[in-house]
Residue frames relative to the residue before (quaternion, step in Angstrom):
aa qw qx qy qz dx dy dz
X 1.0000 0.0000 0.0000 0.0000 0.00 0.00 0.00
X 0.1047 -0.8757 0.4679 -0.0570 3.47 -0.90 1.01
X 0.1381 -0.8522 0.4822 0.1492 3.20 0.03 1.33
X 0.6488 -0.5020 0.5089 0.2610 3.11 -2.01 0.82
X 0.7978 -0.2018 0.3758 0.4260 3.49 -1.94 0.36
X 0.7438 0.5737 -0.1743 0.2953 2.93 -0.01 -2.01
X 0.8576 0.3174 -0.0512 0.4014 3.07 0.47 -1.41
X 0.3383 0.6309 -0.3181 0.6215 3.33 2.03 0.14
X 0.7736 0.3593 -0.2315 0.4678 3.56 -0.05 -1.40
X 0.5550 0.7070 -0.2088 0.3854 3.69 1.18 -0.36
X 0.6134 0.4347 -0.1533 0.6413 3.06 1.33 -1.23
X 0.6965 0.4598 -0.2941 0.4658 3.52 0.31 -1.19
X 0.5705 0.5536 -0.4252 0.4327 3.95 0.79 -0.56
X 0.7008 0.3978 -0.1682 0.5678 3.51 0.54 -1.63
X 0.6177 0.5085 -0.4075 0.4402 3.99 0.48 -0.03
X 0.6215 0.5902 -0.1880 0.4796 3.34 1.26 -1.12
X 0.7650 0.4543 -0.0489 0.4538 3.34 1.20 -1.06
X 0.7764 0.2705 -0.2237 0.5234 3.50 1.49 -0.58
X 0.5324 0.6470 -0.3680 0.4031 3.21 1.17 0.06
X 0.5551 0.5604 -0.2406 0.5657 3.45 1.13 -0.77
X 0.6637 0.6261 -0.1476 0.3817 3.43 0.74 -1.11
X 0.5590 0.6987 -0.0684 0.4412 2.73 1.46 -1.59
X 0.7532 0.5086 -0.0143 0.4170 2.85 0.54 -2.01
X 0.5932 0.5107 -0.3101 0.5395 3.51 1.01 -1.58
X 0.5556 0.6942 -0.3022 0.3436 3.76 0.48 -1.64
X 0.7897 0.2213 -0.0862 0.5657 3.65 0.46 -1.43
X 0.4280 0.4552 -0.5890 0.5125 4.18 0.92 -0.06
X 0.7149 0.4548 -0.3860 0.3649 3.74 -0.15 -1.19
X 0.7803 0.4141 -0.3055 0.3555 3.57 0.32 -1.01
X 0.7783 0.2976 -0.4008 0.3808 3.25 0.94 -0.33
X 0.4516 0.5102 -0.6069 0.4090 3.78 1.12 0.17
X 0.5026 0.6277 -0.4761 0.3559 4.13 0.26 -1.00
X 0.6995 0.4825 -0.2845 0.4437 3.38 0.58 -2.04
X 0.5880 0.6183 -0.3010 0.4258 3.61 0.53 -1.35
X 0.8136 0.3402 -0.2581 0.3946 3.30 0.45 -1.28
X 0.6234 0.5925 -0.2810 0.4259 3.62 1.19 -0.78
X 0.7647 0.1768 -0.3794 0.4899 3.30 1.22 -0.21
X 0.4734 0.5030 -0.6279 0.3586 3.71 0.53 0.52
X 0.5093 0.5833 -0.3922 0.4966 3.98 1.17 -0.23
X 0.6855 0.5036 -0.3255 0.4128 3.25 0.46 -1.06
X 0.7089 0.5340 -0.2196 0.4052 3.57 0.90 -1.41
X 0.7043 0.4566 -0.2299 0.4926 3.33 0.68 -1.21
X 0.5574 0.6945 -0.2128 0.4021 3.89 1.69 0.18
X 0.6236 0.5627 0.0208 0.5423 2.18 1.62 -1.48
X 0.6392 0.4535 -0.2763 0.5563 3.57 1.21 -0.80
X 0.8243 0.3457 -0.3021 0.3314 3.35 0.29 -1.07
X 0.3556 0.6837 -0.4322 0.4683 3.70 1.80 0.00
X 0.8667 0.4373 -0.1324 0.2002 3.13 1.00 -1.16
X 0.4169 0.7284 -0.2550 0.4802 2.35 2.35 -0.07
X 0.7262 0.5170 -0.2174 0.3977 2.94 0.52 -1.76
X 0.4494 0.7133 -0.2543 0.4739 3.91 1.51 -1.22
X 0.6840 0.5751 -0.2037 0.3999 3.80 0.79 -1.77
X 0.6324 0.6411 -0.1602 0.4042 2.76 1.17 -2.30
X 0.7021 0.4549 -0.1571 0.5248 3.90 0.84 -1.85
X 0.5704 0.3606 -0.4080 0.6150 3.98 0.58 -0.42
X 0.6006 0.5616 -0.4660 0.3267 4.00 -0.02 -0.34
X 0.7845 0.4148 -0.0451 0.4587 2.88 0.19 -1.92
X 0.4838 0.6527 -0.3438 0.4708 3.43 1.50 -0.57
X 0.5775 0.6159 -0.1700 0.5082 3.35 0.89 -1.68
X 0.7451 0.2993 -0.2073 0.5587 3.77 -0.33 -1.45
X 0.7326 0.3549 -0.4707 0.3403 4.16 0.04 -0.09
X 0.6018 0.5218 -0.4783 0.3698 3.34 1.72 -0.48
X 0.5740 0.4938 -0.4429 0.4801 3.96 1.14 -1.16
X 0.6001 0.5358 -0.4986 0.3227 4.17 0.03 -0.58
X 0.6968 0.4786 -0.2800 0.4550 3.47 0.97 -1.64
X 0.6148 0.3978 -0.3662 0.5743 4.05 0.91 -0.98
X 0.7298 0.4304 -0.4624 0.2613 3.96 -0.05 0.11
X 0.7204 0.5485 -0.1501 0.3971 2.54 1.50 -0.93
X 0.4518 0.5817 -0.3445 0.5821 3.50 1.78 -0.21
X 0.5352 0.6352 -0.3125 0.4609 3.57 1.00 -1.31
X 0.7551 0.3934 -0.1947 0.4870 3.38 -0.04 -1.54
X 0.7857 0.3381 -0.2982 0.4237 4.23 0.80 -0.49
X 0.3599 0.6438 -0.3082 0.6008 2.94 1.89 0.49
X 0.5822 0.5614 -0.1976 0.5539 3.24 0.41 -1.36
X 0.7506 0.5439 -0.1339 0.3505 3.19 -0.48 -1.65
X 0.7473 0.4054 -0.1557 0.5029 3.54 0.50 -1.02
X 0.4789 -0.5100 0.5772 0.4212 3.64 0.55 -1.36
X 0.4499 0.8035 -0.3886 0.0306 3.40 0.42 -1.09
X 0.2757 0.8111 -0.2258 0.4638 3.38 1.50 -0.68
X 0.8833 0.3071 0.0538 0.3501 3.05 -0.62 -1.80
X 0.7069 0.3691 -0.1543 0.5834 3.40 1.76 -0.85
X 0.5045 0.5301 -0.4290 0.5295 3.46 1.21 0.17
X 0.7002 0.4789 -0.3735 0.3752 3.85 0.50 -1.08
X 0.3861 -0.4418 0.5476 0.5965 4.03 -1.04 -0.13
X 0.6643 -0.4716 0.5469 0.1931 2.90 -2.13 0.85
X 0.0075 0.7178 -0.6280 -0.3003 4.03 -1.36 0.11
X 0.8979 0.2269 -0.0206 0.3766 3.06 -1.51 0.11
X 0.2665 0.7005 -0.5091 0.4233 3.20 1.58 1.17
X 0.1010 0.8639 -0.4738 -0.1379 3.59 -0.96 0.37
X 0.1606 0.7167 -0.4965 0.4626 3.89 -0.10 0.54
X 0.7929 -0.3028 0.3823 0.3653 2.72 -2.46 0.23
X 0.4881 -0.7021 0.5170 0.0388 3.85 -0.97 1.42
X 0.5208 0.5848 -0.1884 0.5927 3.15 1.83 -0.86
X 0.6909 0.5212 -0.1904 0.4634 3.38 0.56 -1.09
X 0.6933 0.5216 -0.1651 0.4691 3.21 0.88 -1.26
X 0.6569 0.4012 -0.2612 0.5825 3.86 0.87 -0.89
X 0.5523 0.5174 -0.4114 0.5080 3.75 0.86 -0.08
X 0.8638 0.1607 -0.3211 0.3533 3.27 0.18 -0.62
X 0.2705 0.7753 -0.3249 0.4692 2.96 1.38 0.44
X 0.7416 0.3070 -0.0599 0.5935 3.43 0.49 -1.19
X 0.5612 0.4315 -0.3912 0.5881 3.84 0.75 -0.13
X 0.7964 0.3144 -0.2907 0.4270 3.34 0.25 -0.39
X 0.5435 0.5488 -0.3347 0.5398 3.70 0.98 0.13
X 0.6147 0.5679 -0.3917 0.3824 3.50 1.20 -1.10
X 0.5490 0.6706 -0.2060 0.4544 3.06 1.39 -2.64
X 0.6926 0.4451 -0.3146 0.4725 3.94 -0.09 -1.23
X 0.8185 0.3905 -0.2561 0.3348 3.71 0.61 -1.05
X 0.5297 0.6024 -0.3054 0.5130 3.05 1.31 -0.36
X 0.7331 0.4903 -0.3026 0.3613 3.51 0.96 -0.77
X 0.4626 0.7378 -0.1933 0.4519 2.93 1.86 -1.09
X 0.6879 0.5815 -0.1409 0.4109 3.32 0.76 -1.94
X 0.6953 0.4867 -0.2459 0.4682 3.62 0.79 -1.90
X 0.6597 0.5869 -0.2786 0.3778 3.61 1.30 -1.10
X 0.7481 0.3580 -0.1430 0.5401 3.41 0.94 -0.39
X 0.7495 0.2911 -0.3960 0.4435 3.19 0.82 0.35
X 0.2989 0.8281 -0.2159 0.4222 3.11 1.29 0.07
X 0.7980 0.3078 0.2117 0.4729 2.82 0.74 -2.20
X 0.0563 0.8365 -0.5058 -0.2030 3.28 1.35 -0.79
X 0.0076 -0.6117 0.6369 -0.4692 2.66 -0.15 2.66
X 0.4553 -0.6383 0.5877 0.1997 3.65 -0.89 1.40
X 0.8509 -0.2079 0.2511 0.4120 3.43 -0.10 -1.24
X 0.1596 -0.7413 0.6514 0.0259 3.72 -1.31 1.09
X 0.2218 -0.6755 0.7002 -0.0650 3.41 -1.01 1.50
X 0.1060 -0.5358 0.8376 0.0115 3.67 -1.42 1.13
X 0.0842 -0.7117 0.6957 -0.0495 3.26 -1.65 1.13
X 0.4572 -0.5690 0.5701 0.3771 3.76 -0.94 0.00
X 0.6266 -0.6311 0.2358 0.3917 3.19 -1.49 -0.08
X 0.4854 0.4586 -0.5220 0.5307 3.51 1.35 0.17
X 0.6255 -0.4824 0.5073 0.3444 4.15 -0.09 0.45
X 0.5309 0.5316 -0.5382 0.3820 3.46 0.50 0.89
X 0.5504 -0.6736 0.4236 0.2528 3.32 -1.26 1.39
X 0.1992 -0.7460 0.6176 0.1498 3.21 -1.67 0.67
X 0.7252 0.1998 0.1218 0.6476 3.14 1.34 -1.44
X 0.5288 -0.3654 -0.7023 0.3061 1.60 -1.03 2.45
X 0.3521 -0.6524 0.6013 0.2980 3.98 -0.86 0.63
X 0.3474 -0.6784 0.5862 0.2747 3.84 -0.70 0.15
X 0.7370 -0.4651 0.1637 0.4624 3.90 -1.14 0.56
X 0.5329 0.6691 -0.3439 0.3874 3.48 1.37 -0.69
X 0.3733 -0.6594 0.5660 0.3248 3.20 0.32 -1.49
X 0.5284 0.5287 -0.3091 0.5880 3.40 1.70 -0.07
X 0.4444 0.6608 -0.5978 0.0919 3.21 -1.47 -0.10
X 0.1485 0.7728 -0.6075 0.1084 3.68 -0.85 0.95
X 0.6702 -0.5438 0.4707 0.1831 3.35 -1.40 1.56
X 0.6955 0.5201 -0.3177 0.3806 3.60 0.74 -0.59
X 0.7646 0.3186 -0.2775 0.4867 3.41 1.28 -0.23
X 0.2952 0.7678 -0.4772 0.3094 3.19 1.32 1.14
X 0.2119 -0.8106 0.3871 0.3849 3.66 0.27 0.60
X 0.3772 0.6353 -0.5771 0.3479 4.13 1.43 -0.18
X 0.7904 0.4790 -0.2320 0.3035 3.09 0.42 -1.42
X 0.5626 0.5004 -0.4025 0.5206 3.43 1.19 -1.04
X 0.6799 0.5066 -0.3494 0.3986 3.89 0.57 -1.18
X 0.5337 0.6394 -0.3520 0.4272 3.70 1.44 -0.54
X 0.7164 0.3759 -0.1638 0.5645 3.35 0.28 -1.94
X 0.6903 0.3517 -0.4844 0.4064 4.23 -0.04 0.15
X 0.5316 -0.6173 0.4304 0.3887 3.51 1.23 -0.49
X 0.4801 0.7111 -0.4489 0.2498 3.45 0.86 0.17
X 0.6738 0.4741 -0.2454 0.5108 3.29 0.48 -1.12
């Protein structure tokens, strides 16, 4: 089958014309694409910045609020009047009073500190990482068999 002039110069017209097209068609899309994701990226960073920035400052208001509870802790005694007494002797009556005043005083500080702050929870430990505050129903409770922490201190987590 042989095509005519006509139908020669035809083809070649509409070749001439969509091919270029063609071409232009896919330059645009990929500069757009290009550009949407150097937008996207440079979003993405500064989200994360700002994100970094809020977990920071987050951080330093939680250590301010725990020092500062610390230090009205401190400051008071409370500690020492929260734990059972040893080798205390005297009115038993007397003894569970101050006892309980000082547990209240500690909770209350505790309490004001966390709500304040919106702050889930404040643990006082001794120095081997055993819990004073809050004690659980037992009377036992130690940070070391926390497995966050255990998953912390190996590096896992």
């Amino acid at each position: 089958m042989k095509l005519s002039i006509k139908q020669k110069l035809i083809i070649f017209s509409a070749l001439l014309i969509l091919v270029p097209l063609l071409l232009s068609a896919i330059v645009i899309i990929q500069i757009v694409n290009n550009n949407i994701d150097g937008q996207s990226a440079l979003s993405i960073e500064k989200d994360a910045r700002v994100a970094e920035q809020l977990y920071q400052n987050r951080q330093l208001g939680i250590v301010q609020v725990v020092q500062n509870a610390a230090q009205a802790i401190s400051a008071q005694g409370l500690l020492e009047s929260a734990q059972s007494p040893a080798n205390l002797q005297g009115n038993a009556g007397l003894t569970t009073k101050i006892q309980d005043e000082g547990k209240r005083k500690l909770d209350d500080i505790i309490k004001t500190a966390l709500q304040a702050n919106n702050i889930d929870f404040i643990v006082i430990t001794d120095s081997k990482v055993n819990i004073i505050v809050p004690r659980s129903a037992d009377g036992g409770g130690s940070l070391k068999e926390n497995p966050l922490l255990i998953a912390l201190q190996n590096g896992a987590a």
